[in-house]
C-alpha positions in Angstrom: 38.8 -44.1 165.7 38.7 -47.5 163.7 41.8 -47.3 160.8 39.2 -48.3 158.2 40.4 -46.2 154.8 43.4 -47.1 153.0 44.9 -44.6 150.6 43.3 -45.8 147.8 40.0 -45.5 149.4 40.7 -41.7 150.4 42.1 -40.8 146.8 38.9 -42.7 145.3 36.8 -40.3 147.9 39.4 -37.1 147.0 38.9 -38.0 143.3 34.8 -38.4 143.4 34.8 -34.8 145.0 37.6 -33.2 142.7 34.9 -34.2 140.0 31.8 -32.9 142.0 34.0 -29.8 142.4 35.1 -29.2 138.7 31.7 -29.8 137.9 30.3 -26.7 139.8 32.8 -24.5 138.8 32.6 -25.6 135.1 28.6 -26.5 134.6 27.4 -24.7 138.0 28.8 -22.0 139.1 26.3 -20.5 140.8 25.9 -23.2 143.4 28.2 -23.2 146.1 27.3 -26.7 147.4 29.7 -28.5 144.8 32.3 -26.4 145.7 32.1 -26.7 149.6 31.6 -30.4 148.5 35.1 -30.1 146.4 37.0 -28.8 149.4 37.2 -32.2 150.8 39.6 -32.9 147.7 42.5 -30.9 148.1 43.6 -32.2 152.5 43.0 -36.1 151.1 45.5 -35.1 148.2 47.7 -33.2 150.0 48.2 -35.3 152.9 49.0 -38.0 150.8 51.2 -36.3 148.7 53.5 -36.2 152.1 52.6 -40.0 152.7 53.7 -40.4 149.0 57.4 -38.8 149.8 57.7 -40.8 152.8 57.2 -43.9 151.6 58.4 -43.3 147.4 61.7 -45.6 146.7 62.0 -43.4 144.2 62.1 -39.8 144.3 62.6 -38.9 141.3 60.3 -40.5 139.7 57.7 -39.7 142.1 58.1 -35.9 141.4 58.6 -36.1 137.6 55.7 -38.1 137.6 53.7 -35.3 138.9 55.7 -32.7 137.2 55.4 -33.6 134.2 51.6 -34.4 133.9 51.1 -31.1 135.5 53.8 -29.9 132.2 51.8 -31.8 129.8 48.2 -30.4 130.8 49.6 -26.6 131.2 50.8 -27.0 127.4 47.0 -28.3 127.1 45.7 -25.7 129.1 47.4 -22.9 126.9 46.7 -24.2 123.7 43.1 -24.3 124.0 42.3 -21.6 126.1 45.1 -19.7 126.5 45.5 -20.0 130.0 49.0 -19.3 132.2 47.3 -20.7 135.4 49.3 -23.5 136.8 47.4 -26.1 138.3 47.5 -28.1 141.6 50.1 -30.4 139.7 52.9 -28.1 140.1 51.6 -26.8 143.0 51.9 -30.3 144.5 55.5 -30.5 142.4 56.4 -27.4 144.6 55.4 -29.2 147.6 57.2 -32.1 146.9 60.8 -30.2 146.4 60.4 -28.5 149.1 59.4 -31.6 151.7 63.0 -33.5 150.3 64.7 -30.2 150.8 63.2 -30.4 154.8 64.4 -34.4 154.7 67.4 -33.5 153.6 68.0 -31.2 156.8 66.6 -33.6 158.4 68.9 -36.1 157.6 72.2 -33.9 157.6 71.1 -31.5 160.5 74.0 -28.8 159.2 73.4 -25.4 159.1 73.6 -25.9 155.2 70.9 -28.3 154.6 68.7 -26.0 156.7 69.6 -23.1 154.7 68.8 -25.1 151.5 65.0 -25.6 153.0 64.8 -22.1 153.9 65.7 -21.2 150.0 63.3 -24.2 148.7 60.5 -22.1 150.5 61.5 -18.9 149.7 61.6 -19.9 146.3 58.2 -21.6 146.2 57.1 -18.0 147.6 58.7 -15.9 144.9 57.0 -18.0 142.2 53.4 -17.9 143.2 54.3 -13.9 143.6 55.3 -13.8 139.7 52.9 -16.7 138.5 49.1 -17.7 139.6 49.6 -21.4 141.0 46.5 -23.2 142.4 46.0 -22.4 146.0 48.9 -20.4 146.1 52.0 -20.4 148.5 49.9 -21.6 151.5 48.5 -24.5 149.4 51.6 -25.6 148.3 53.0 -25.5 152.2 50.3 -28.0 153.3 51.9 -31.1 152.4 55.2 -29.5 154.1 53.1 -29.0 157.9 52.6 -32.9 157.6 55.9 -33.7 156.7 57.0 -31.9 159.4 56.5 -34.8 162.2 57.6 -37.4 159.5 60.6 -39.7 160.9 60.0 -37.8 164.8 58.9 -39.4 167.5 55.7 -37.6 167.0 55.0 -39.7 163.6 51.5 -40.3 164.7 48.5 -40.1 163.0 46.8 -37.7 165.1 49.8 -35.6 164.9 50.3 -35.3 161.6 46.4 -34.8 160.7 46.9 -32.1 163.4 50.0 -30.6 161.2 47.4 -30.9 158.1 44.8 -29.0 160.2 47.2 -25.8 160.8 48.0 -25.8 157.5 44.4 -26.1 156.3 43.2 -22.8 158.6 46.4 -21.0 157.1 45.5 -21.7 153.7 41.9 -20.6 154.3 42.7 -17.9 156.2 44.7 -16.5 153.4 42.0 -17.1 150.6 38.2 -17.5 150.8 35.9 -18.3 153.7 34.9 -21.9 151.9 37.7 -23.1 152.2 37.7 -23.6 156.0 35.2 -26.4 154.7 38.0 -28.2 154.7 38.9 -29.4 157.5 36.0 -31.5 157.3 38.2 -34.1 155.5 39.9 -34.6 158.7 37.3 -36.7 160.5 37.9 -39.2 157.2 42.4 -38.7 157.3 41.9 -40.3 161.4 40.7 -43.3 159.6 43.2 -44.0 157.7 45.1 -47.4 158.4 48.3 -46.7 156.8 48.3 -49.2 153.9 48.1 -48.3 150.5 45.4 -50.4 149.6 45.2 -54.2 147.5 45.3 -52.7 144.3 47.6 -50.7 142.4 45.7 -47.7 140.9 48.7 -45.3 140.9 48.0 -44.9 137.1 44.1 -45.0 137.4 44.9 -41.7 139.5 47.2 -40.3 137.1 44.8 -40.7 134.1 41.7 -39.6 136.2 42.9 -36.1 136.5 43.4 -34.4 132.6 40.7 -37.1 131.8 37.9 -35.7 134.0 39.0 -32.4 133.0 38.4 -32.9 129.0 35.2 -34.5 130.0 33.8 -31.7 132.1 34.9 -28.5 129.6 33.4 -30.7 126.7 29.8 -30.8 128.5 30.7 -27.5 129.3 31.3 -26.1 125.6 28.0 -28.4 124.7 26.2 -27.1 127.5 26.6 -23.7 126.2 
């Protein structure tokens, strides 16, 4: 396949049907064709949430970054409606800790830094059994499957859409049946060339998120 879609191409396309998603849940519910439409959202993110680590010269500020937008919007979330949920900013935060903590063994290759993974995912699974994180434990593992191959000699493309694949039929597996639509964002990951794209939209991306959010629940208190 041609390597036609840089990243910001695929988050433009994960963002346009993020929106199309929230939109159904918040203004149409009853229509499942924006949600199976939305599914194609969460593989684009995810996958390159594990480009992101691999390629961050910073990783800190990568995963504060994330961390706390997704703390800023939960203190949003609970103000105005009282919610507890956590969204798919931590869950990605989780993902995130939990890919450096696999690096980092890696890297060191001692039995030590491997037990320090194992904990990160243990971890990661006692939370979402004491709080409700967006697409649970599984959905927080999915950047982790991609990651896996990172810096092998298997650090292909195919390979590591593959990785995304397994995780995606473990995720859906574990939840609802539309999720396995899915996978159908991984016809559009094999074209990705690599590159980030021309322009820096990195805080376009950011903004996007709580943005469309207040947008959507505004229509939505209007609506009713």
């Amino acid at each position: 396949m041609p390597a036609i879609l840089s990243g910001n191409a695929l988050k433009i396309i994960a963002a346009i049907t993020m929106f199309i998603d929230h939109m159904g849940m918040l203004l149409f519910p009853e229509n499942m064709a924006f949600r199976i439409v939305g599914r194609l959202a969460f593989p684009i993110y995810a996958y390159m949430i594990a480009e992101g680590c691999k390629f961050t010269r910073n990783r800190l500020r990568y995963f504060l970054s994330l961390f706390l937008l997704g703390a800023v919007c939960q203190i949003v979330y609970l103000i105005v409606d009282g919610s507890t949920y956590f969204s798919i900013l931590f869950t990605f935060s989780l993902s995130i800790l939990m890919i450096y903590a696999l690096d980092h063994a890696k890297t060191v290759k001692t039995p030590l830094s491997f037990l320090v993974f194992t904990a990160a995912v243990t971890g990661v699974w006692m939370l979402n059994r004491l709080f409700t994180i967006d697409y649970g434990f599984w959905g927080c593992m999915v950047p982790v499957w991609v990651s896996l191959l990172h810096r092998t000699k298997c650090d292909k493309l195919p390979g590591t859409v593959a990785m995304l694949g397994i995780g995606l039929l473990l995720l859906a597996m574990d939840s609802s049946r539309v999720q396995f639509y899915s996978l159908l964002a991984l016809p559009l990951l094999m074209l990705y060339s690599g590159q980030r794209g021309k322009w820096r939209m990195k805080s376009f991306f950011y903004i996007f998120y709580p943005a469309h959010l207040v947008l959507l629940q505004a229509i939505a208190w209007l609506w009713a």
